[in-house]
C-alpha positions in Angstrom: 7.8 162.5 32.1 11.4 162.2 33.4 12.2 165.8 31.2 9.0 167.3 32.6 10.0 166.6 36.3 13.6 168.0 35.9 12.4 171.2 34.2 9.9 171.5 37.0 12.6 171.4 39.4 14.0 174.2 38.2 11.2 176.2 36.8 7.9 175.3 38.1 5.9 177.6 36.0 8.1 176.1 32.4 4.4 176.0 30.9 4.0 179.8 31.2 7.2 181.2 31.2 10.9 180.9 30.7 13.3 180.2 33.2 15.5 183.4 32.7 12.0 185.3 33.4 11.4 183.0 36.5 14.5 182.8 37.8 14.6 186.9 38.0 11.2 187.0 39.7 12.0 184.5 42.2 15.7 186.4 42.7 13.1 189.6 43.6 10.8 187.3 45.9 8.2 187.8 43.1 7.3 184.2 43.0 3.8 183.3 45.4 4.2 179.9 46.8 1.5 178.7 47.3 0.1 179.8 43.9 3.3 177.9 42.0 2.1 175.1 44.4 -1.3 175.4 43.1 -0.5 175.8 39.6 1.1 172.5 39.7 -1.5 170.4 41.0 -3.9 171.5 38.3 -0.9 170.8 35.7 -1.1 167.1 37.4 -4.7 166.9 37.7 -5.3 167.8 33.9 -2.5 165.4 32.8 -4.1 162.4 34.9 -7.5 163.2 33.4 -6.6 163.4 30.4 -4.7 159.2 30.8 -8.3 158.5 32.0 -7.7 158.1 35.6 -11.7 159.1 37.0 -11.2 162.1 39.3 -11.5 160.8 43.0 -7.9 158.2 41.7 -6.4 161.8 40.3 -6.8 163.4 44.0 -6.0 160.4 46.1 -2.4 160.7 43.9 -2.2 164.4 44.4 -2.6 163.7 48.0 0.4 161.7 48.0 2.2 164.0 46.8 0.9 166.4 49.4 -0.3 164.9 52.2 -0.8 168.2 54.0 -3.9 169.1 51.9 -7.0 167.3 52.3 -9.2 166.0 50.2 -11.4 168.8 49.5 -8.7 171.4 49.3 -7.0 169.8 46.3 -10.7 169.2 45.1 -11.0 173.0 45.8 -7.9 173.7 43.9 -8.3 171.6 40.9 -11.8 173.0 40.6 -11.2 176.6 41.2 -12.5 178.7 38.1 -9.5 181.0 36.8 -10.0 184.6 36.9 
């Protein structure tokens, strides 16, 4: 997890694409925030589920992480159907 967390550090999106790519978009302001943000916390969510911890636990953590979001806006976020 320690590897994961480093990476992230430097490229947020290492699940999607590389970091020469993101480094050049964020150099151009390319880069959306608040979707990277919310790209993450779905990462998280779907790695808790998937070491069994039930769904309310998963959130509660998540909120630690970001205690600016409530509840239901992380539940929003983890939920939210793709396009």
């Amino acid at each position: 997890m320690k590897d994961i967390d480093m990476k992230e550090l430097e490229n947020p999106l290492f699940d999607l694409i590389n970091d020469e790519t993101y480094n050049l978009l964020q150099s151009r302001g390319l880069i959306n925030e608040k979707s990277v943000r919310d790209h993450i916390i779905r990462r998280k969510f779907r790695e808790m589920r998937n070491n069994n911890i039930n769904a309310t636990d998963a959130i509660e953590k998540l909120r630690s992480d970001y205690p600016y979001l409530q509840f239901d806006t992380i539940r929003k976020i983890v939920y939210q159907i793709q396009k």
